[in-house]
C-alpha positions in Angstrom: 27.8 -0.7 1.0 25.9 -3.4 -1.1 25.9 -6.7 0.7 26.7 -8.7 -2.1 26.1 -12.6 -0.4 22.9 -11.4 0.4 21.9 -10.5 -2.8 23.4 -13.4 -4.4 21.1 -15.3 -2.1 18.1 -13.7 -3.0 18.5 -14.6 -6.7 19.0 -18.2 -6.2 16.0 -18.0 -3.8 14.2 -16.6 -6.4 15.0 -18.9 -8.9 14.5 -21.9 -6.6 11.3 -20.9 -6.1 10.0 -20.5 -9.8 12.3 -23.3 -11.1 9.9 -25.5 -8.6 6.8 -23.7 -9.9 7.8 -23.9 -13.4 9.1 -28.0 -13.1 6.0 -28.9 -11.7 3.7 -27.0 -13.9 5.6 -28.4 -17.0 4.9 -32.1 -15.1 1.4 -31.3 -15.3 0.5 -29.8 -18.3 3.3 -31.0 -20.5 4.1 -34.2 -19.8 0.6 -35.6 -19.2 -1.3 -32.8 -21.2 -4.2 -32.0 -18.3 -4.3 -28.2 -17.8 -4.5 -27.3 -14.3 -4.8 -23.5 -13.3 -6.2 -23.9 -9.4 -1.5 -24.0 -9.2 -1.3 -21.0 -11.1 -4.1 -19.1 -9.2 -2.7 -20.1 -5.7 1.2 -19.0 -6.9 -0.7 -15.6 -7.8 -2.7 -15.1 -5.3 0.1 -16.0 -2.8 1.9 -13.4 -4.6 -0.6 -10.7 -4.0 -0.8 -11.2 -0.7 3.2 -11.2 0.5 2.8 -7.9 -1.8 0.0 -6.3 0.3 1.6 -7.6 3.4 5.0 -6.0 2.8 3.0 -2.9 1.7 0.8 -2.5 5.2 3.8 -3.3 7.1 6.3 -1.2 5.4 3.8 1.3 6.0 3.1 0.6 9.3 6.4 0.4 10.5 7.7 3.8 8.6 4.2 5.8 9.9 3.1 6.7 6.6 -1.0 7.0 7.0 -3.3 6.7 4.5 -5.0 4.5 2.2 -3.5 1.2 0.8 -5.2 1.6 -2.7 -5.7 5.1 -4.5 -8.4 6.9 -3.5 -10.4 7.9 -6.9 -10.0 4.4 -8.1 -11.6 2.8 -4.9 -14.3 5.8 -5.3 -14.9 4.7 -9.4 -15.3 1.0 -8.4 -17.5 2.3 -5.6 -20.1 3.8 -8.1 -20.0 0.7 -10.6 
């Protein structure tokens, strides 16, 4: 069975969290017209990380081996 207040809660966490982002980006960039990426970058690469995080863990804790990334693409980079 679906936990529905949990779900609910994870929407309006979500949306917290990028109505934030969004408010203060639009403060920034429309309001006083200065472009500032160095928020944008730090709200992706905070994103990658909670994504490789949950990845390794999830894998960790369900003993699944192997590699994070595919192997041939790792390889091709490799060679470049």
């Amino acid at each position: 069975m679906i936990d529905y207040l949990s779900l609910i809660m994870y929407f309006v966490i979500l949306a917290a969290i990028f109505s934030i982002a969004s408010m203060s980006l639009n403060l920034e960039a429309g309001v006083t017209g200065l472009p500032n990426f160095g928020q944008v970058g730090f709200l992706a690469l905070g994103a990658f990380v909670a994504g490789t995080v949950t990845v390794t863990l999830g894998m960790l804790l369900t003993g699944i081996s192997g590699q994070l990334y595919m192997p041939a693409t790792t390889a091709a980079v490799g060679q470049l």
